[in-house]
C-alpha positions in Angstrom: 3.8 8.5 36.4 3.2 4.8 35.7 0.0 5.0 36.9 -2.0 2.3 34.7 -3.7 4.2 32.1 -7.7 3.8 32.4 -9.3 1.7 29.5 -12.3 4.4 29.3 -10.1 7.0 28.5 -12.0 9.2 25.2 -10.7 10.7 22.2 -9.9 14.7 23.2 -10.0 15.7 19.6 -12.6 15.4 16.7 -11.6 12.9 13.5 -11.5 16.3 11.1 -8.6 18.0 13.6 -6.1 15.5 13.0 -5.6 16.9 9.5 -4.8 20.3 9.7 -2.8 19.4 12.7 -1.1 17.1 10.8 -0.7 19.8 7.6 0.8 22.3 10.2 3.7 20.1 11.5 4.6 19.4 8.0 4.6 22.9 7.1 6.1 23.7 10.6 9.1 20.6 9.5 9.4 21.2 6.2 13.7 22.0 6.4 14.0 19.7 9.5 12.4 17.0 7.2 14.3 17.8 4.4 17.2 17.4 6.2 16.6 14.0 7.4 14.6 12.9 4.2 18.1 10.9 2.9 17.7 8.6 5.9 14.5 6.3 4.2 15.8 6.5 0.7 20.0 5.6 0.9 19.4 2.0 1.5 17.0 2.1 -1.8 19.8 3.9 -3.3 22.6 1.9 -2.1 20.5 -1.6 -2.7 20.7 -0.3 -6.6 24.2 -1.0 -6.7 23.8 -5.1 -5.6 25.2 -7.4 -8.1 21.9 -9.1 -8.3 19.0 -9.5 -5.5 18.7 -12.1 -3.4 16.3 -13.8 -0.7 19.5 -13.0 2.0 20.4 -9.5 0.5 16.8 -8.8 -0.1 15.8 -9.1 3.5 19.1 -7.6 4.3 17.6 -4.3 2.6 15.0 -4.4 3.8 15.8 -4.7 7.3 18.3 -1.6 6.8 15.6 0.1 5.0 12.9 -0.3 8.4 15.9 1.0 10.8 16.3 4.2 8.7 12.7 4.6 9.0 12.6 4.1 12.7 14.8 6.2 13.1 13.3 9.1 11.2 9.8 8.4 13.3 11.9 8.6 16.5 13.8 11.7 15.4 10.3 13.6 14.5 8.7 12.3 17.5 11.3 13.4 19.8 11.1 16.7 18.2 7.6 17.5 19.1 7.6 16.0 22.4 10.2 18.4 23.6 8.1 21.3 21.7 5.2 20.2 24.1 7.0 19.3 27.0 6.8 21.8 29.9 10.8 21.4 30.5 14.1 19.8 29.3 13.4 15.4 28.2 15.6 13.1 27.8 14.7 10.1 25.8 17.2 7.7 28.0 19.3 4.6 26.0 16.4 2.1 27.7 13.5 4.1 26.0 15.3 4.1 22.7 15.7 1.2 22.6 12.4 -0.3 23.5 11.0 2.2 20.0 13.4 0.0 18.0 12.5 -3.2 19.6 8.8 -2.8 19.2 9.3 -1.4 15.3 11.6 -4.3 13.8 9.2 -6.7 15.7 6.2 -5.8 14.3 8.4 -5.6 10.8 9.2 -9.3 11.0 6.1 -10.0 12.4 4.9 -9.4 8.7 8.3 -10.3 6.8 9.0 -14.0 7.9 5.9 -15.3 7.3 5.5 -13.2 4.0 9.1 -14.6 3.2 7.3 -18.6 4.1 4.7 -17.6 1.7 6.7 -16.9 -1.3 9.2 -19.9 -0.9 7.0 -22.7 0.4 5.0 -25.1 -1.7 2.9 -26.5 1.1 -0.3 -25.7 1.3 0.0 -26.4 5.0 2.8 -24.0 5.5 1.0 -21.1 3.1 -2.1 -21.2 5.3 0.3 -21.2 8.7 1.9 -17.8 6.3 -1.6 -16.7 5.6 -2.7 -16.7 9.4 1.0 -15.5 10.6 0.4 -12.3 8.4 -3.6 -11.8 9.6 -2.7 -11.7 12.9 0.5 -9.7 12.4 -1.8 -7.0 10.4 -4.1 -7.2 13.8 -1.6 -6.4 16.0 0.0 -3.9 13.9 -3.1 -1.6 13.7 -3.7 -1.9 17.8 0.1 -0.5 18.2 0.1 1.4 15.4 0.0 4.7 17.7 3.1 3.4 19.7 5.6 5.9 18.8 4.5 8.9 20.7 3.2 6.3 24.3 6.3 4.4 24.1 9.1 7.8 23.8 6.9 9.0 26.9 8.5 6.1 28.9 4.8 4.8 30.7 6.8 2.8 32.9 6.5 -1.0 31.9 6.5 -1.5 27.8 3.2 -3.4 28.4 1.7 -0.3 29.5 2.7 1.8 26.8 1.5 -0.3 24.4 -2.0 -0.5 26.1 -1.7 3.2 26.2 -1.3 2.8 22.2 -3.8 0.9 21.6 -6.5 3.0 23.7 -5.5 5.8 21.2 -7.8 4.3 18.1 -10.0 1.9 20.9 -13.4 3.6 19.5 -12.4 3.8 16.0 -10.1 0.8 15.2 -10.2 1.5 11.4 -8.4 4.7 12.4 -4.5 3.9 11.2 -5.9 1.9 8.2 -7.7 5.7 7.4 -4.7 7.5 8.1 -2.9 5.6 5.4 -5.0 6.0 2.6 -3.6 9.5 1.6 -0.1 8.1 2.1 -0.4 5.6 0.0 -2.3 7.3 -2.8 1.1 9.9 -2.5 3.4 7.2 -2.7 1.6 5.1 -5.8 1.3 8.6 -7.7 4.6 9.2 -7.6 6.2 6.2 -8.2 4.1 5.5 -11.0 4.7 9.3 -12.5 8.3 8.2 -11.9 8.2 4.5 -13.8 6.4 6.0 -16.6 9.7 7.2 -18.2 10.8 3.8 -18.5 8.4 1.4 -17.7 11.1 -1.6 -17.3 13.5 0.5 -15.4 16.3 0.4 -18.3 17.4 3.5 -18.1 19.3 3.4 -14.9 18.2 7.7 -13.8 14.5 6.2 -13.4 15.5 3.5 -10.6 17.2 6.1 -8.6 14.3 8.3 -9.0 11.8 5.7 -7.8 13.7 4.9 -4.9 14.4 8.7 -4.3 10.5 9.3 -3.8 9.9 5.8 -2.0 10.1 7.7 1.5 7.3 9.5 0.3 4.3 7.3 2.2 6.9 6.9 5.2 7.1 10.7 6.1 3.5 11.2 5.8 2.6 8.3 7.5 5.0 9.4 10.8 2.9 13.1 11.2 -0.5 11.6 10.7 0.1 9.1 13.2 1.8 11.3 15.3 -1.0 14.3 15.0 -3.5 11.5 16.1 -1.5 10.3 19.2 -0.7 14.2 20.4 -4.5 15.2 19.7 -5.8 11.9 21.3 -3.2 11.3 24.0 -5.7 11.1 27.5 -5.4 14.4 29.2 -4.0 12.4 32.8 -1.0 11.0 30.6 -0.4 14.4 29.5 -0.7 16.0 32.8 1.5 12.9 34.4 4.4 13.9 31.6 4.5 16.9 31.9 3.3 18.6 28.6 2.2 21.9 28.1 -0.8 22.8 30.5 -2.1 25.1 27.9 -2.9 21.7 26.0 -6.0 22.7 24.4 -5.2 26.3 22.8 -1.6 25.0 22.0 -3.0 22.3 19.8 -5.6 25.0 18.2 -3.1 27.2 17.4 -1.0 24.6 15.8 -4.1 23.4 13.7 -4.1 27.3 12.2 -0.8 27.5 11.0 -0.7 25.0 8.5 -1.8 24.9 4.9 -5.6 24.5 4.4 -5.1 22.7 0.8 -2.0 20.1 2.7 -4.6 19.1 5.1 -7.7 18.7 2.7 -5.2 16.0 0.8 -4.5 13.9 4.0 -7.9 13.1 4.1 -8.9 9.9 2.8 -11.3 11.1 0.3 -8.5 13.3 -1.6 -6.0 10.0 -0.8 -8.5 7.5 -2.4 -8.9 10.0 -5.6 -4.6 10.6 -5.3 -4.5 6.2 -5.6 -7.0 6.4 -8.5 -5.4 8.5 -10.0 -2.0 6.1 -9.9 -3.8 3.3 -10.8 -4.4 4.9 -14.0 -0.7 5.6 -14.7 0.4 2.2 -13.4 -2.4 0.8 -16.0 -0.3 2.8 -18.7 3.0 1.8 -17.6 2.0 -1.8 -17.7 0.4 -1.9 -20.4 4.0 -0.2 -22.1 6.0 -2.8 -19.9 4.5 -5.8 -21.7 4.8 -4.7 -25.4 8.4 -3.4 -24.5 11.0 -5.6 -26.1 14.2 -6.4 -24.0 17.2 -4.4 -24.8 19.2 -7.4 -24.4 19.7 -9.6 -27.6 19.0 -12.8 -26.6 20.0 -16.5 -28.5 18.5 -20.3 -27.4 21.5 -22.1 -26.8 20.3 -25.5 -25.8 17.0 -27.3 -25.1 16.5 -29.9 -22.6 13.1 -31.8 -22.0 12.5 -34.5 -19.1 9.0 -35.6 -18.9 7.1 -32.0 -18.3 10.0 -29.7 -17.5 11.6 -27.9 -20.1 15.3 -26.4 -19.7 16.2 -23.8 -21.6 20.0 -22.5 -21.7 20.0 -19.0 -23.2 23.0 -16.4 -23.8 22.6 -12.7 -23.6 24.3 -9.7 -24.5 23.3 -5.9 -23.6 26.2 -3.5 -24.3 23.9 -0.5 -23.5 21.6 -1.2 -20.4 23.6 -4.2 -18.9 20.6 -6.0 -18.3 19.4 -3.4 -16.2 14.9 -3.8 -16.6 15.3 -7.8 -17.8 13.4 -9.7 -14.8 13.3 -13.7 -16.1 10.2 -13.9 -14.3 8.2 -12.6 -17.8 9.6 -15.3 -19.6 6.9 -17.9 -21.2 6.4 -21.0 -23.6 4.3 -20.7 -26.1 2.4 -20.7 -29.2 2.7 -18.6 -32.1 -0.6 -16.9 -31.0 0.3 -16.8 -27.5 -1.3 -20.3 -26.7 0.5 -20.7 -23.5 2.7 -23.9 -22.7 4.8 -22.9 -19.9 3.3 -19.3 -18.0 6.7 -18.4 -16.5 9.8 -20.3 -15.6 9.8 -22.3 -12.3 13.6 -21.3 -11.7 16.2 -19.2 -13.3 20.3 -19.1 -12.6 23.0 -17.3 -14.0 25.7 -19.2 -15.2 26.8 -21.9 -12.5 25.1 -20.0 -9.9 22.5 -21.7 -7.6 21.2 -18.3 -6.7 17.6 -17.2 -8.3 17.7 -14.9 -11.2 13.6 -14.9 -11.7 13.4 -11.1 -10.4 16.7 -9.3 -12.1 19.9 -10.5 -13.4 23.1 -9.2 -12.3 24.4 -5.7 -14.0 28.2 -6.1 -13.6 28.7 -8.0 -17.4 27.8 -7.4 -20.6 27.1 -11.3 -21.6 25.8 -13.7 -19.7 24.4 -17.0 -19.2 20.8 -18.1 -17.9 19.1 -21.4 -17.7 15.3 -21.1 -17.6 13.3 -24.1 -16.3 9.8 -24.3 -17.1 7.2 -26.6 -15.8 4.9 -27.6 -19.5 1.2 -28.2 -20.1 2.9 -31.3 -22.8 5.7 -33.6 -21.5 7.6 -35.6 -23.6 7.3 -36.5 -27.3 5.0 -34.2 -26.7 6.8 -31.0 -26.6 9.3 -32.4 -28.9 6.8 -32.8 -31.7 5.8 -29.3 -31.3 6.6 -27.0 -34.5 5.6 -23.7 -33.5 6.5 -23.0 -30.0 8.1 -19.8 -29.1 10.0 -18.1 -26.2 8.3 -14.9 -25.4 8.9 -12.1 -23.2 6.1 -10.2 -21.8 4.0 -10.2 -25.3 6.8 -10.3 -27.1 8.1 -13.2 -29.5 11.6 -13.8 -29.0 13.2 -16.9 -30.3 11.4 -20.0 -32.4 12.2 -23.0 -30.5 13.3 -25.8 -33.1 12.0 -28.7 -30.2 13.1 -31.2 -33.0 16.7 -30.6 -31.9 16.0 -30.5 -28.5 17.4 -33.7 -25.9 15.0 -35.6 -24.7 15.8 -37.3 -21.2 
């Protein structure tokens, strides 16, 4: 059984078979799915009720959020392998394990360096980010296959992986392929979602968005798991013990799904699917940045020191409790929209040091928030200014009387 796999090992199935295969399991699934469905979307759900997000509780989430979907990939995988295995598998503690270990690596293989790149200034440390997440994106699309070789226990975890990658060895584009229609799913929906309320005030559309945001996960899982059953070298399937009658098993399978299902997993049909998103997300934007905040919204105090503007504000939303507001669409400027100030270098709530910039927190109805900008104009400058306005988005919100404003 741990046998080294041989590195000319070919493809036993044609490109076009993985999609009806594919389309068949889903159909095959569709109540087992359904059934297991809550497990990538109750983190979303649950991360809904934070106070306010966070660099901590936002990594937090999402580190939750890639368990849950581990563990729906190993619940569907272990289903079919026992459907193709020739007797009763167990998946042993050691093997389980392993799946985990290889699937929250390659997660923060991508989300430590992404994390560098959004707080760092240095230019040194955003390249270091840069090359962290190239190679990260490498290594993901060798093992993307891994599920299926390492739940068949190859012996060593090196081998396995080999094993993985030898799945998509003469078409390495394969998983980025197999993702298109997933994504284009995904995009449509969320954005069909959003389009009720743009900004996410009403509080019914966030739960909606995160209750279709395992939509590109469950795809995903069959299309990489058709791939790796159809593709899977015929001596590891003889070794394991799957069914003998591989061949006919896997045409019969490929018949019994729906012929529409499996023309949309293609990438053609996903790339038309994104398109199609990208037009709704152009509406929704569009909407987003002519959309007023619900909050009312009053300039309490002014603050300039050389090219940084501070700006201490004091809102109140009775209705949405702040709920679509991010601080991050905050600007400075003119009364044509001359900018001063694109977007505020830092935001807190009240005497918090925690950043507000992507949502402020929904358990009040009044609040606090100190905006600090980084100005085109520093000094006298900015104070001599007549006509420059706070907007949000492209929408004037307060005339800035910079005459009454403390100059340090």
């Amino acid at each position: 059984m741990n046998e080294a796999v041989s590195p000319q090992a070919k493809p036993t199935a044609p490109y076009w078979q993985i999609f009806p295969t594919c389309a068949a399991m889903i159909v095959g699934d569709w109540r087992f799915v359904l059934s297991i469905y809550p497990l990538l979307i109750i983190t979303s759900l649950l991360a809904l009720d934070l106070p306010a997000v966070t660099p901590v509780s936002a990594f937090t989430v999402a580190l939750c959020e890639r368990v849950m979907q581990l563990l729906f990939t190993f619940l569907v995988a272990t289903r079919w392998i026992r459907r193709f295995s020739s007797g009763p598998r167990r998946i042993s503690a050691r093997v389980m394990g392993r799946f985990f270990l290889v699937g929250v690596g390659l997660w923060l293989m991508f989300s430590v360096p992404s994390g560098m790149l959004m707080r760092t200034g240095s230019p040194f440390l955003s390249t270091l980010a840069l090359m962290l997440i190239g190679a990260a994106a490498w290594i993901t699309i060798a093992w993307y296959f891994y599920p299926l070789p390492v739940l068949l226990d190859r012996g060593s975890l090196r081998e396995s992986l080999t094993l993985s990658r030898q799945i998509s060895v003469e078409d390495p584009l394969l998983p980025l392929r197999l993702m298109v229609a997933p994504i284009g799913f995904l995009s449509l929906a969320l954005a069909a979602v959003m389009s009720f309320s743009p900004d996410g005030r009403e509080a019914w559309v966030a739960y909606g968005a995160a209750a279709v945001s395992g939509v590109f996960w469950v795809f995903a899982t069959y299309l990489a798991l058709a791939t790796a059953l159809l593709r899977l070298d015929d001596t590891v399937w003889r070794e394991e013990n799957l069914d003998p009658y591989r061949t006919a098993r896997l045409s019969t399978l490929e018949f019994q799904g729906s012929s529409w299902l499996a023309r949309q997993l293609r990438p053609s049909h996903g790339f038309g699917w994104f398109a199609v998103s990208l037009l709704v997300w152009a509406g929704n934007v569009l909407r987003l940045l002519t959309i007023p905040p619900a909050a009312s919204i009053t300039v309490t105090e002014i603050h300039i020191s050389g090219s940084s503007v501070t700006l201490r504000l004091h809102l109140t939303d009775e209705q949405y409790r702040f709920r679509g507001i991010q601080p991050l669409y905050f600007a400075l400027a003119g009364d044509q929209r001359a900018v001063i100030a694109p977007r505020p270098d830092s935001a807190q709530v009240g005497q918090s040091e925690e950043s507000a910039l992507l949502s402020l927190p929904r358990d009040n109805t009044e609040l606090d928030l100190t905006l600090t900008f980084t100005a085109s104009r520093s000094g006298a400058e900015l104070q001599a200014l007549t006509d420059l306005h706070l907007w949000y988005g492209n929408n004037k919100i307060a005339l800035l009387d910079m005459s009454q404003a403390k100059l340090e």
